[in-house]
LUMGUGU-381825 format. One record per residue: residue in one letter; x, y, z of N, C-alpha, C in turn. Coordinates in steps of 0.05 Angstrom, whole numbers, plus 5000, padded with zeros to 4 digits. Each point is the difference from the previous one (the first is absolute). Layout:
N
aXYZXYZXYZ;...
END
This chain:
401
x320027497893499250295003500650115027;x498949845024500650085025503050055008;x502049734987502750025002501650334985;x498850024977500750254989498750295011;x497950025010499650185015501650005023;x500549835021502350065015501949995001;x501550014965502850094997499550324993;x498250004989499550304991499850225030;x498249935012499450085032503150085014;x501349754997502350045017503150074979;x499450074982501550214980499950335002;x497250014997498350235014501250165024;x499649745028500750075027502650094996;x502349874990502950024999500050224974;x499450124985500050214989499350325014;x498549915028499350235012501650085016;x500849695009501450105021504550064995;x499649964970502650104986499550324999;x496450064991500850274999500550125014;x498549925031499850215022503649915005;x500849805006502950105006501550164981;x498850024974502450214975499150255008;x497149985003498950225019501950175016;x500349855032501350015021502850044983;x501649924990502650054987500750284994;x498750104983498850184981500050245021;x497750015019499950205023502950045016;x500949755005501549995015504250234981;x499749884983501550154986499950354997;x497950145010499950344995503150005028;x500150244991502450195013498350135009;x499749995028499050095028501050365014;x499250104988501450205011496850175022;x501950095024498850095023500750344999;x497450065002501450385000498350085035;x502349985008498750165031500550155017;x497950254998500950214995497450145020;x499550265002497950125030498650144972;x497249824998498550084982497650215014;x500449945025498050215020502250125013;x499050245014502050095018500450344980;x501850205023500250214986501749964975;x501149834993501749974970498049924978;x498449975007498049894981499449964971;x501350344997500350154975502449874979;x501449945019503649984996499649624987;x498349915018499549654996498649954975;x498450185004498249954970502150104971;x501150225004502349954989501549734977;x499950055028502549805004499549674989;x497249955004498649734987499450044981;x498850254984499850084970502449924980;x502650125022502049994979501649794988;x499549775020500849715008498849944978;x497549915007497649904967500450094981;x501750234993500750224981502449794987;x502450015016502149934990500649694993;x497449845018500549744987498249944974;x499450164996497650074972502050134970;x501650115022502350164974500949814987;x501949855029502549814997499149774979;x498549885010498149784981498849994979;x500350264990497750104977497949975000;x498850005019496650035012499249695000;x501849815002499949725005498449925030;x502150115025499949985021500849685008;x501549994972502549705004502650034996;x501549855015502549985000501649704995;x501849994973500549674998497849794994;x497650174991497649814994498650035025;x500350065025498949935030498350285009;x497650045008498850115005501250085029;x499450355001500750165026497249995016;x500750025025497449975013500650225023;x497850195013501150145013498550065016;x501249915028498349955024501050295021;x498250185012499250245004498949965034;x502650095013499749975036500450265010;x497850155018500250195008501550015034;x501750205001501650015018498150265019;x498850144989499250205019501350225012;x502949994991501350135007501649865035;x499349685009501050065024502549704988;x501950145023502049804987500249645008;x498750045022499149675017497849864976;x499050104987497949884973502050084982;x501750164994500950004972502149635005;x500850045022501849745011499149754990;x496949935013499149774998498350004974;x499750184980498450014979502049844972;x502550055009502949984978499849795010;x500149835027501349745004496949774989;x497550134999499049854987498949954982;x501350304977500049934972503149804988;x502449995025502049854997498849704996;x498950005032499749745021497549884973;x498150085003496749915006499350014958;x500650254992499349914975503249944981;x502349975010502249994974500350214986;x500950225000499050214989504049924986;x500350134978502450024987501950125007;x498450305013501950215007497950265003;x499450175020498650145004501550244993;x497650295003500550255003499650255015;x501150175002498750155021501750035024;x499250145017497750145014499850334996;x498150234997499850214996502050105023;x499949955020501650135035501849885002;x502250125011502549995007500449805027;x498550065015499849895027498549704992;x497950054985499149634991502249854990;x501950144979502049854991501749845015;x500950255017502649915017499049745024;x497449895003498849875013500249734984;x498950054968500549764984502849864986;x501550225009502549834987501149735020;x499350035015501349695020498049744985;x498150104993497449764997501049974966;x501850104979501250014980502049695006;x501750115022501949825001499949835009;x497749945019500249825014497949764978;x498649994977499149874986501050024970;x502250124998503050024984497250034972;x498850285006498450044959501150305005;x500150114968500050195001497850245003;x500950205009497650265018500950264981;x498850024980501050284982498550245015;x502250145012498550235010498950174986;x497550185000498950134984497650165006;x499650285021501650174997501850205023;x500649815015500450055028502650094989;x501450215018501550235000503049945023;x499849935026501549985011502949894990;x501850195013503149844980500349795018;x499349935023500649725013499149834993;x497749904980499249864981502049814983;x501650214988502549804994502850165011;x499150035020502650065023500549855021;x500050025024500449915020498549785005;x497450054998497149774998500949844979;x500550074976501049764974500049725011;x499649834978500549794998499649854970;x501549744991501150054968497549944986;x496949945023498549914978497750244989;x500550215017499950304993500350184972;x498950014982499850194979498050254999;x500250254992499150145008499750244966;x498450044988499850144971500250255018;x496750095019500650295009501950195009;x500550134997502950205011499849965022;x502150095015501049935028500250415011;x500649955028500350295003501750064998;x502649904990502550134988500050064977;x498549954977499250104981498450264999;x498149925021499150284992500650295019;x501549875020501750275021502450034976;x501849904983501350094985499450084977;x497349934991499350164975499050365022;x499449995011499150265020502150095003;x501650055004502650055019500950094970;x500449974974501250054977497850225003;x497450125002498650174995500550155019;x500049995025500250135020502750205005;x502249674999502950075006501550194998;x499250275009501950164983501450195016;x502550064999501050215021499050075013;x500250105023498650235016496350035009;x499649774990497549895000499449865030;x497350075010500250035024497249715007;x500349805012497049834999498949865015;x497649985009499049865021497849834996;x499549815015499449844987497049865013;x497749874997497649885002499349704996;x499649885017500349744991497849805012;x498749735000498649925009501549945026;x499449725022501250025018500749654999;x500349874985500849694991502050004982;x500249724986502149924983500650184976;x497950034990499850144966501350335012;x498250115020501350275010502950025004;x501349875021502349985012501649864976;x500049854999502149824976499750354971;x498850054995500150204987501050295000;x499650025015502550245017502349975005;x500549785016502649845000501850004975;x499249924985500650014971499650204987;x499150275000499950274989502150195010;x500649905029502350205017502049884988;x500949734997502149844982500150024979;x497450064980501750164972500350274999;x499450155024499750304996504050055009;x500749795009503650055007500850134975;x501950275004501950044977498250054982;x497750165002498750104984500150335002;x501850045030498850215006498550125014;x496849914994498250065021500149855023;x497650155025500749905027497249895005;x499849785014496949905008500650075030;x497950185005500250185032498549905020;x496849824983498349995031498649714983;x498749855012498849754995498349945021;x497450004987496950025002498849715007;x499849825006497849845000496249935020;x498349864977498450135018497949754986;x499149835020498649725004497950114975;x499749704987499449964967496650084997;x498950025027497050044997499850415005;x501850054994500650415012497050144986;x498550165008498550144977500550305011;x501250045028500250315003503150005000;x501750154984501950024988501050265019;x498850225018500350215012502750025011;x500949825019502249965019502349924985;x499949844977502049954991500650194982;x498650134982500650154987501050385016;x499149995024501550155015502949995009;x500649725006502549915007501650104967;x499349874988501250094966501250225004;x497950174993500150305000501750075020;x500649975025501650105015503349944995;x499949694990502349894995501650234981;x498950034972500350144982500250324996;x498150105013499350324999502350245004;x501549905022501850225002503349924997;x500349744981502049934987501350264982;x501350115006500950244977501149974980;x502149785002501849894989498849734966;x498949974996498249924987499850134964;x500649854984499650084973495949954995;x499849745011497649944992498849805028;x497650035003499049865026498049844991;x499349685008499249844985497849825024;x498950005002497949735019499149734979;x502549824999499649794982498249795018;x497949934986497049845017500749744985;x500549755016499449844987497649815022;x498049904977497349935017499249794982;x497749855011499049764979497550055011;x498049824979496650015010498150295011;x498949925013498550255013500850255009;x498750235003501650175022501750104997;x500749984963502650154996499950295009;x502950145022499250244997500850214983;x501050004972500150154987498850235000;x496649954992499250264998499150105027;x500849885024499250025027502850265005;x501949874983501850175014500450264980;x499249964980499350324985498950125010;x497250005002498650175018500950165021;x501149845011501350205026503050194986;x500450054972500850194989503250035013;x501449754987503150025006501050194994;x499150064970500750254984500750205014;x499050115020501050215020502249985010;x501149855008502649975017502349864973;x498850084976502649864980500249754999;x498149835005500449684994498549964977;x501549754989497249914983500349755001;x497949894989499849695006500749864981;x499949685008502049864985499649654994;x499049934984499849655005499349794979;x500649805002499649794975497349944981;x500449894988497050014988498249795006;x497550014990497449875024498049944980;x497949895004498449924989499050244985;x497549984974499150234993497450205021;x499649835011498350075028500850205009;x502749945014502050165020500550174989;x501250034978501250244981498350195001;x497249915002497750194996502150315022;x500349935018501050205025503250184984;x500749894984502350094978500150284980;x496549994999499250174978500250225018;x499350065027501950295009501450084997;x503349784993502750075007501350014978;x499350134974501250044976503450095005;x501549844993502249965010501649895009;x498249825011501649815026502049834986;x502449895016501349834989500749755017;x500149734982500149745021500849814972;x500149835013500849624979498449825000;x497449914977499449845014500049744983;x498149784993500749724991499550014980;x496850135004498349964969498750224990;x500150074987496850224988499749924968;x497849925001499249824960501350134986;x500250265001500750184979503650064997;x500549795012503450175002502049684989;x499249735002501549894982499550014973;x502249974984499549834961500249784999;x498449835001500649774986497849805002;x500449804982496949814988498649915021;x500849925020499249935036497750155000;x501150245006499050145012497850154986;x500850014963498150074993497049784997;x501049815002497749865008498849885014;x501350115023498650025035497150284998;x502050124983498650425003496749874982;x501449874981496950024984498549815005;x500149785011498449755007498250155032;x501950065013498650145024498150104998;x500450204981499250284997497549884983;x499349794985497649894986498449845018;x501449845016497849865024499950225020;x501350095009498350165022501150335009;x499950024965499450375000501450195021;x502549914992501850115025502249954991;x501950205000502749854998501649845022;x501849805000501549825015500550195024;x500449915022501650165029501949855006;x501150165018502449965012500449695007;x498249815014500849745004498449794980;x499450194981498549814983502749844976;x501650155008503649974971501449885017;x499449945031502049795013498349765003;x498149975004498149815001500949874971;x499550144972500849914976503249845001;x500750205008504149905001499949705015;x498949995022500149675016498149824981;x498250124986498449744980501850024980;x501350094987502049904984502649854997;x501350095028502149965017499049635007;x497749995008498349715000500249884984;x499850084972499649794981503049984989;x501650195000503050044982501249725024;x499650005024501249845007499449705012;x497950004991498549664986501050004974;x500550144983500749864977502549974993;x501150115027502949865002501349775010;x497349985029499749765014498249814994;x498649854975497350084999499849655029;x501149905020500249855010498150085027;x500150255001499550205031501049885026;x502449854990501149905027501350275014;x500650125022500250205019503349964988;x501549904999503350044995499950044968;x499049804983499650134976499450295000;x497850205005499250215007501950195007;x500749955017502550125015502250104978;x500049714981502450024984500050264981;x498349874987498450244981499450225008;x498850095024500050225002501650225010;x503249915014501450045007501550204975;x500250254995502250224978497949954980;x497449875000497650004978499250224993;x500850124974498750334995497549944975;x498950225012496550044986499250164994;x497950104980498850204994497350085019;x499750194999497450065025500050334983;x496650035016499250354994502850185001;x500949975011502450185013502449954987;x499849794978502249914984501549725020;x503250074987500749765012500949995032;x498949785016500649925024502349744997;x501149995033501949774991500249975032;x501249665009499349925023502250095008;x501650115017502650035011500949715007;x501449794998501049795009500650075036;x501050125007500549965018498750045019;x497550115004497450115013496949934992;x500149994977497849944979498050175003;x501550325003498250224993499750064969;x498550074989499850114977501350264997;x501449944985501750324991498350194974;x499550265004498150124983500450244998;x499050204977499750295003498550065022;x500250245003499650245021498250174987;x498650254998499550234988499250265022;x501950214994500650185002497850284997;x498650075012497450094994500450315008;x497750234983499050145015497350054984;x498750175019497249944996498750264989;x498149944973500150184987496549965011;x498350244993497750034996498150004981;x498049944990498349944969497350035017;x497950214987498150045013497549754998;x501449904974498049664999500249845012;x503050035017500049745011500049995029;x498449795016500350035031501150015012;x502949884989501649945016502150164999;x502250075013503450134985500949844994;x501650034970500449804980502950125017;x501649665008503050004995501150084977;x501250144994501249984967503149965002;x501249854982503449934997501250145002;x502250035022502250114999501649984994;x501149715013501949764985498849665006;x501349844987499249805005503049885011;x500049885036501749875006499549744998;x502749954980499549634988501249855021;x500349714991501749825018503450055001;x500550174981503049995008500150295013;x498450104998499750315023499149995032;x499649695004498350025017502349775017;x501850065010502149835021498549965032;x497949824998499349895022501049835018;x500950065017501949815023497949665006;x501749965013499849635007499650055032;x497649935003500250055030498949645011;x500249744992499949875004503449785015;x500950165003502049925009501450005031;
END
């Protein structure tokens, strides 16, 4: 009896300790993905976003699994704060410290361009998402760099198709960093051979709330241009402080300008519903793609949290899908596998189809063409279609070279 109780005992012991290692196996097998991104800070709005849409699209991709290849996604959530010395060391120790597969993010331009060295230097991939700067996968590039969100040559050339027009006269507003400058840069370069002239360029440090001085400088730039079909103050701004309706107020309309700029959260737009008219390009608005994505981004949203999708809530989606389409190509998540696959990898997303450029590993995508109608129900000014610029309308240069 005693002898068979301690075969039983130590059958027992070695049965526990099989499970805790199938256990340990088991855990150890999820696909690690890191989203880090400035969940505090003035983007705030933009981050939450932006993590909605992530959870969104690996929920699509999987069919509400939240597995891939049998292997559970796991998703570990590092706040950057917006400063780029933590967005730095936050990436190297969801690389370093937890194994992470391949991270996402950062909301800021300036966090990004901080984390791409800490990409290469622990050779995983860094899907950017929704940082804006074209040096991202320009000059800053590097091959382990992918990026779903548009770049600012996308959207200075979807602008520049709205703007561009003969005799068209424009000046311009901008923050005073990467996303500002790299954006302009790239709006005066698609505005070539369009015709119009970009006359004066504005920048003005990202924390601005009195808009007075610059928008005087504007006005002066512009006012006694004679020569002029149409006069334009194209604003491009992120986060806080936008001055849109800062710079209505002071009533361009007098001197023949009107204003001019991409599209923005539904927040921001709120400042839109003045400018019945206005015309700009921007990424997203729920209401302006067709297709099954998107229609079931609009209605799942819109049932958990009584709102329709925003602006970074359909790129946030695009990188959780873009996630899973290319695990189940790799399903290995070795970083060169990854690479492979995702390299000319085209996808469906809210926005329809995206596709990796091989040679950059920007995402190539529609544009939309906007102007802004008014509806007394709604808070915001509704962008409405003008045209939709697709991927073969949309000849975005290679600036990684």
């Amino acid at each position: 009896m005693k002898r068979n109780l301690t075969i039983a005992v130590a059958a027992l012991a070695a049965g526990l300790i099989a499970g805790a290692a199938q256990g340990t196996a088991l855990a150890a097998d999820a696909y690690k993905i890191a989203h880090v991104y400035g969940k505090t800070g003035p983007y705030e709005a933009y981050a939450k976003q932006s993590h909605v849409g992530l959870m969104l699209g690996l929920e699509y991709a999987t069919g509400g699994t939240m597995k891939v290849n049998g292997r559970p996604i796991e998703v570990i959530e590092k706040d950057t704060q917006l400063k780029p010395d933590l967005g730095k060391a936050l990436l190297a120790e969801a690389f370093g410290d937890d194994d992470a597969t391949l991270a996402v993010g950062p909301v800021s331009s300036g966090v990004a361009l901080a984390m791409l060295p800490v990409a290469r230097e622990y050779e995983k991939v860094l899907l950017v998402e929704p940082a804006v700067a074209d040096s991202i996968t320009g000059d800053k590039w590097n091959r382990y760099i992918f990026r779903t969100g548009r770049n600012s040559s996308q959207d200075a050339i979807a602008n520049a198709v709205a703007l561009g027009r003969p005799g068209n006269c424009i000046a311009t507003i901008a923050q005073d960093y990467a996303f500002g400058r790299d954006g302009v840069a790239a709006f005066k370069e698609a505005l070539d051979g369009t015709g119009a002239k970009l006359v004066f360029e504005e920048y003005a440090p990202r924390d601005t709330q009195d808009f007075t001085a610059s928008s005087q400088r504007l006005f002066d730039a512009l006012k006694d241009l004679g020569d002029c079909k149409r006069k334009f103050i194209w604003v491009i701004w992120a986060g806080k402080g936008n001055p849109m309706g800062k710079l209505n107020a002071l009533e361009p309309s007098r001197y023949g300008i009107e204003l001019a700029t991409g599209g923005n959260i539904l927040a921001a737009m709120v400042a839109y519903k003045a400018m019945p008219g206005m015309e700009g390009a921007t990424y997203y608005y729920y209401d302006i793609p067709k297709n099954p994505v998107n229609d079931w981004l609009v209605k799942v949203h819109q049932d958990r949290y009584q709102a329709p999708p925003d602006f970074f809530t359909a790129g946030g989606m695009a990188a959780g899908i873009a996630v899973v389409r290319a695990l189940e190509k790799a399903p290995s998540g070795d970083t060169e596998d990854l690479i492979a696959a995702m390299e000319g990898m085209a996808f469906d997303t809210p926005k329809g189809k995206m596709m990796f450029r091989k040679e950059d590993h920007q995402a190539l995508q529609s544009m939309y063409h906007f102007k802004i109608r008014v509806d007394p129900k709604v808070d915001w000014g509704i962008p409405e279609l003008v045209r939709e610029l697709t991927l073969d309308d949309m000849k975005i240069p290679l600036r990684n070279k």
